[in-house]
N, C-alpha and C positions, 0 to 999 in steps of 0.2 A: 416461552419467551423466544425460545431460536426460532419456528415458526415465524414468528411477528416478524422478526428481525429480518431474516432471507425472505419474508413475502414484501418488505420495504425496502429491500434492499434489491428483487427483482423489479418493482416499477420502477426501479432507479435507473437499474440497468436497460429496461426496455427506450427511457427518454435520453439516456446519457451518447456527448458523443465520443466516438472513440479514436485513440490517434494510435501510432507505431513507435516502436524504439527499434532502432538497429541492435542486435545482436553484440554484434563489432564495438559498437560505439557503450554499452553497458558495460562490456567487458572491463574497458577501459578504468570504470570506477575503482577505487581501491577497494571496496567493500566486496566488490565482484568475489573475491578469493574465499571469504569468508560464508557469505553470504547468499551467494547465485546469482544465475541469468536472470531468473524473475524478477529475483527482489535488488538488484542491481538496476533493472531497467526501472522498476519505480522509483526506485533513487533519482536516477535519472530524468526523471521529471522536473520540472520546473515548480519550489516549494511552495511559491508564491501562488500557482494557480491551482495547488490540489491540495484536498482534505483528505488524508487517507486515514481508514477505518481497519485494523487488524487483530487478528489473535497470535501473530508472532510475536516474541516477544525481542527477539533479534531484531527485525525488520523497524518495530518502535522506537527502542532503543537507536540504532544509526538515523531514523528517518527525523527525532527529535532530538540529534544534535546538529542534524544539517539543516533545521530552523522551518522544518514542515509543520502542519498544522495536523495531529496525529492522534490517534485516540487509541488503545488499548480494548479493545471490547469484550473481550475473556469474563471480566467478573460480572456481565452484562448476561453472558450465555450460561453464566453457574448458578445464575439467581432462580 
């Protein structure tokens, strides 16, 4: 199943496009302290225009109270 998933999840990435977050400007979230640079700047995305796919379960949690469209995929890769 993980197979499947990272070979559908690489043509995604090959069509998808890709934009920047400032550093600076993630920092800024409150989650930043808890949570990191990385998963700060995907916060910082705009909820409205991204579907995000994770096996953190931090990153779920805050990305689905700030009204993202978010999916848990964990019990997807233990099947």
């Amino acid at each position: 199943m993980r197979s499947e998933i990272m070979s559908t999840f690489k043509r995604f990435i090959d069509t998808a496009a890709e934009g920047h977050v400032e550093g600076r400007s993630a920092a800024k979230l409150p989650e930043f302290i808890r949570l990191g640079l990385t998963d700060a700047a995907i916060l910082s995305l705009n909820a409205n225009e991204v579907q995000l796919l994770t096996v953190d379960h931090d990153l779920h949690t805050a990305s689905a109270k700030m009204g993202f469209d978010v999916l848990n995929v964990t019990p997807l890769l233990l099947e």
